[in-house]
C-alpha positions in Angstrom: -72.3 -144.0 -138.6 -70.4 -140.7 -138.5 -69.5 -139.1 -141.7 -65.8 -138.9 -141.7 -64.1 -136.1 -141.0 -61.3 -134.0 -139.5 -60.0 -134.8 -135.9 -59.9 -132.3 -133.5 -56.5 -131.2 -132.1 -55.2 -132.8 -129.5 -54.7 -130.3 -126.2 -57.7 -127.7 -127.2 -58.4 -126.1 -124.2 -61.1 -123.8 -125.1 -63.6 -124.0 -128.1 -63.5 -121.3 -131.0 -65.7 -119.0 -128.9 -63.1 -119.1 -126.5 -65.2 -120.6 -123.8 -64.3 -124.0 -121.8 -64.6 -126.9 -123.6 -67.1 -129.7 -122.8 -66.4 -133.2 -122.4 -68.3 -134.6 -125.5 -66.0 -132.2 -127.6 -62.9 -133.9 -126.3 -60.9 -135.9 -128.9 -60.8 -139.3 -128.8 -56.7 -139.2 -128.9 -56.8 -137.0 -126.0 -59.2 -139.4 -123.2 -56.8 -142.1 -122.6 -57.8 -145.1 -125.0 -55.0 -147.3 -126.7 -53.9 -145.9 -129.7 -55.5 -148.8 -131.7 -59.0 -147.9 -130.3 -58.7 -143.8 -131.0 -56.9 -144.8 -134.2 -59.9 -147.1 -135.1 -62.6 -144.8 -134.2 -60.9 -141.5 -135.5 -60.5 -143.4 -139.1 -63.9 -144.1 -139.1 -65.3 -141.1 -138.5 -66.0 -140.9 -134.8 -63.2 -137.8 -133.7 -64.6 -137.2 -130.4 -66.5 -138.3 -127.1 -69.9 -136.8 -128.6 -69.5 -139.2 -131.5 -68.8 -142.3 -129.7 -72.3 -141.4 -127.3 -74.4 -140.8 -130.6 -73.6 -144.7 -131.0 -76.9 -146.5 -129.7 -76.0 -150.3 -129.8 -73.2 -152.8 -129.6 -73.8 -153.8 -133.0 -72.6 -150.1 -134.1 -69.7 -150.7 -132.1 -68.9 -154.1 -133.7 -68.6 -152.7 -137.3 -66.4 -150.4 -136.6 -63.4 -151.3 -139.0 -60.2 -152.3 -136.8 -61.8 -151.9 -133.6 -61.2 -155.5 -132.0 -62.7 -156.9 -128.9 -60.2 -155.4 -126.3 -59.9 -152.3 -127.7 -64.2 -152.4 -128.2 -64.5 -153.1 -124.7 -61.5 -150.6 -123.9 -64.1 -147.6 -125.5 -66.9 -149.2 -123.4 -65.0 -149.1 -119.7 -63.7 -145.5 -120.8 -67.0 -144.5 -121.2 -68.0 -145.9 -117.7 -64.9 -144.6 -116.1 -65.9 -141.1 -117.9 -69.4 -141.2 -115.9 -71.4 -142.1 -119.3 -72.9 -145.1 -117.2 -76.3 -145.0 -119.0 -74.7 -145.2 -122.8 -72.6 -148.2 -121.2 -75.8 -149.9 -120.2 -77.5 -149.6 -123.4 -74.9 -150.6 -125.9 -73.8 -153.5 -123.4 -77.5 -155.0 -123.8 -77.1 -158.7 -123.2 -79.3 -159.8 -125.9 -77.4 -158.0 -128.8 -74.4 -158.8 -127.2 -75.6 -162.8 -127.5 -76.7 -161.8 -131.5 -73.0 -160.6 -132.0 -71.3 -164.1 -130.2 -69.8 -162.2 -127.3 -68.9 -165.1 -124.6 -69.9 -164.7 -121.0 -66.0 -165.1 -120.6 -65.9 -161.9 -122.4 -68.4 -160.1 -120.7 -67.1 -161.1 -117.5 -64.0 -160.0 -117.9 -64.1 -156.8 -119.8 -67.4 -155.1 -118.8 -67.4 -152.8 -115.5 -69.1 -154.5 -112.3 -72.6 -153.1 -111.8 -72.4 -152.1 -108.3 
């Protein structure tokens, strides 16, 4: 995991260069999660969108200190919603989902239809 660290301010348009900002940069305050989720992930070190993609499974996901099941499925539909379909697949893996007790009720009803 992330080493903890400052969050980024909320609103930056443009990056110190003064060039546009890309999308991984983006704070996690400022992409439309609950404020329990950003909360979660900013005190844990994970400030923006390019730290939530660095994470590779569920499992990484799961230990992530206040981040509950809504709010851990709320990152993962962001994510898909953001375009980021291919991190979504891999840390929705249905076999390390299964290792950490996640319920087909669960999956069913927080995880984005694959159309």
């Amino acid at each position: 995991m992330p080493k903890k660290g400052k969050i980024p301010a909320i609103g930056r348009a443009n990056t110190t260069d003064g060039g546009p900002m890309k999308v991984e940069e983006l704070s996690v305050l400022e992409i439309g999660l609950s404020t329990n989720a950003a909360n979660a992930l900013a005190r844990n070190g994970i400030p923006t969108v390019g730290d939530i993609l660095k994470m590779e499974t569920f499992g990484e996901l799961f230990k992530i200190r206040g981040l509950g099941t809504k709010s851990r499925f709320g990152v993962i539909l962001k994510m898909h919603e953001m375009g980021y379909t291919e991190w979504v697949d891999k840390v929705t893996d249905k076999s390390e989902m299964d290792f950490y007790g996640v319920s087909e009720k669960t999956k069913s009803q927080y995880l984005p239809n694959k159309d």
